[in-house]
PAZAPA-4460 file (N, C-alpha, C; in steps of 0.05 Angstrom, whole numbers, plus 32768, in hexadecimal, padded with zeros to 4 digits):
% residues 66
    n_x    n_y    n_z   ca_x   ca_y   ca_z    c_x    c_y    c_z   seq   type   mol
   804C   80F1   8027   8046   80D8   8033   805C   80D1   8047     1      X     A
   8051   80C7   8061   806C   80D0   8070   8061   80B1   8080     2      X     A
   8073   80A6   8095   806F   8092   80A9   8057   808C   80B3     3      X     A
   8044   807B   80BD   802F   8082   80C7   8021   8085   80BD     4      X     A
   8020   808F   80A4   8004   80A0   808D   7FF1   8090   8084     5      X     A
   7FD3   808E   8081   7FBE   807F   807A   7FBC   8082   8058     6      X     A
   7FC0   806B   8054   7FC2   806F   8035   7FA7   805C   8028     7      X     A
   7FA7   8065   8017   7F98   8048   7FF4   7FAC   8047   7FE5     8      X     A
   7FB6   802D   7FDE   7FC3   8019   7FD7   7FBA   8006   7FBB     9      X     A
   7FCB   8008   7FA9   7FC7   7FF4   7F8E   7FE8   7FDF   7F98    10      X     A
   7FE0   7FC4   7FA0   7FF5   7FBB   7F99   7FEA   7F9B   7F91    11      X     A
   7FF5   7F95   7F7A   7FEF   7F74   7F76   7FF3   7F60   7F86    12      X     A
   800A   7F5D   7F98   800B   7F4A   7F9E   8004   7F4A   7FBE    13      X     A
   7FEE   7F5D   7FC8   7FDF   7F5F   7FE5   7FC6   7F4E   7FD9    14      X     A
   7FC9   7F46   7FC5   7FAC   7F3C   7FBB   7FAE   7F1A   7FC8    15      X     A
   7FC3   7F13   7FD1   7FBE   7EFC   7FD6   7FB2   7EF2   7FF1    16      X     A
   7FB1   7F10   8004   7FAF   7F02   8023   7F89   7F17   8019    17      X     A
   7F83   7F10   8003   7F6A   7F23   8002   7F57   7F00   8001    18      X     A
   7F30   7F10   800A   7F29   7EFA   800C   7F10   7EF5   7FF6    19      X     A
   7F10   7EED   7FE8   7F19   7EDF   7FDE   7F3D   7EE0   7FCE    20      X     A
   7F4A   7ED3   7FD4   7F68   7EDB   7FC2   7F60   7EEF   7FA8    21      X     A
   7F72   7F08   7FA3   7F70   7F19   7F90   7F58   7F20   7F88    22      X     A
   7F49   7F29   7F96   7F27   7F33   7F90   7F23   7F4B   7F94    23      X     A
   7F39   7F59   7F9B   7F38   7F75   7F94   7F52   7F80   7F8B    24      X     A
   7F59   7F70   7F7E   7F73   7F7E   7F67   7F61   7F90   7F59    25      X     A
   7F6F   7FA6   7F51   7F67   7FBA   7F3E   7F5C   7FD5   7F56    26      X     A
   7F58   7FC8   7F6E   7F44   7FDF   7F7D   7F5D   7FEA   7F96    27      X     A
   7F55   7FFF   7FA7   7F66   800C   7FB8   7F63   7FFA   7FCB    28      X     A
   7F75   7FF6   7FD7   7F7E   7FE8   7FED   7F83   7FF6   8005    29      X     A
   7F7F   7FF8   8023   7F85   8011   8036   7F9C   8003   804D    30      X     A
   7FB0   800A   804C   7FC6   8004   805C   7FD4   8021   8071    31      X     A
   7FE4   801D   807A   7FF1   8029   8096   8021   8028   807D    32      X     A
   801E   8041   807C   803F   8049   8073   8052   803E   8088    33      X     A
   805B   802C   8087   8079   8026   8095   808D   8034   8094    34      X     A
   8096   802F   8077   80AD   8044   807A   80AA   8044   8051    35      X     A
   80C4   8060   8051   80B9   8068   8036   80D9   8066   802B    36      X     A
   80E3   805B   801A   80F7   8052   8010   80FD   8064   7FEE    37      X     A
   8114   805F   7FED   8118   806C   7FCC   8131   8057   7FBF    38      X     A
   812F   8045   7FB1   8135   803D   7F9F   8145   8040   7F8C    39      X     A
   813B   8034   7F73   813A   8041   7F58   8122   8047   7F56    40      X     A
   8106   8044   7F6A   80F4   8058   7F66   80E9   805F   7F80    41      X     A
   80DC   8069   7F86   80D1   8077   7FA4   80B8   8059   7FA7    42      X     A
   80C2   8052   7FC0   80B1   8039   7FC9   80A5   803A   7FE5    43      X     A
   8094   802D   7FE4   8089   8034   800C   8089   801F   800C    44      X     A
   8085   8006   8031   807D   7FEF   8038   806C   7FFA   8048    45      X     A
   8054   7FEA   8042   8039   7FF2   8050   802F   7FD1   8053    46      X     A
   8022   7FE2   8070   8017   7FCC   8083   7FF5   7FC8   807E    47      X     A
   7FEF   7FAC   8070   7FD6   7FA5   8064   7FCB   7F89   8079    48      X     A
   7FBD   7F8B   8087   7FB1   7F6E   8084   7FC6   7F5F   80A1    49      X     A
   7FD8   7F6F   80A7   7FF0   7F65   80B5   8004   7F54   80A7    50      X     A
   8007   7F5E   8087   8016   7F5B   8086   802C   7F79   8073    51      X     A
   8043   7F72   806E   8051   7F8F   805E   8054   7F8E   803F    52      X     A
   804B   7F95   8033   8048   7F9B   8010   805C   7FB7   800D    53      X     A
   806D   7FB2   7FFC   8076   7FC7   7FE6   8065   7FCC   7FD7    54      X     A
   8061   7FEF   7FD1   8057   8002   7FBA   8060   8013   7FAF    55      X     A
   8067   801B   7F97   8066   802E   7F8F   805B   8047   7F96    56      X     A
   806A   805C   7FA2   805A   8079   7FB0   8045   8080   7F91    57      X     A
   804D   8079   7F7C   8036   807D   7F66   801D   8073   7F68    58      X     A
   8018   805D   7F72   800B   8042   7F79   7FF3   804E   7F8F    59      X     A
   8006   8065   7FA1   7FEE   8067   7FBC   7FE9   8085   7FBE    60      X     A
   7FCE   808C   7FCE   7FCD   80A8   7FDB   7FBC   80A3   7FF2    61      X     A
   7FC7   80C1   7FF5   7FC2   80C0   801F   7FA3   80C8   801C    62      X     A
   7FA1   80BA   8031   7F84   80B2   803D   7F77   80D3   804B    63      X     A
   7F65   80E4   804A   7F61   80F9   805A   7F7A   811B   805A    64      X     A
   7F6D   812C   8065   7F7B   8139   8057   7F98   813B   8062    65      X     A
   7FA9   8146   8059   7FCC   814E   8057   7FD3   816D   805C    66      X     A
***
């Protein structure tokens, strides 16, 4: 998963700019990788909706093939 990369996305709290608010918690979400960070765990900020959510790299996979 590198910069740039088309991902699906689990993150809770993108559920708020969702419409109805949180109506698709539980389901994949499709965002744009900003940048990919390491922690105390491996994290990405991804671009949803125009806005940036933290995930867990566990949380997402790339969109098409690699």
């Amino acid at each position: 998963m590198n910069v740039g990369d088309l991902v699906k996305f689990k993150c809770i709290g993108a559920g708020k700019i969702d419409n109805p608010p949180y109506s698709k918690d539980g389901e994949w979400r499709t965002g744009v990788v900003l940048e990919k960070r390491k922690m105390n765990l491996d994290v990405v900020d991804i671009l949803y909706r125009g806005h940036v959510f933290v995930a867990l790299v566990d949380n997402c996979r790339l969109i098409g093939n690699v």
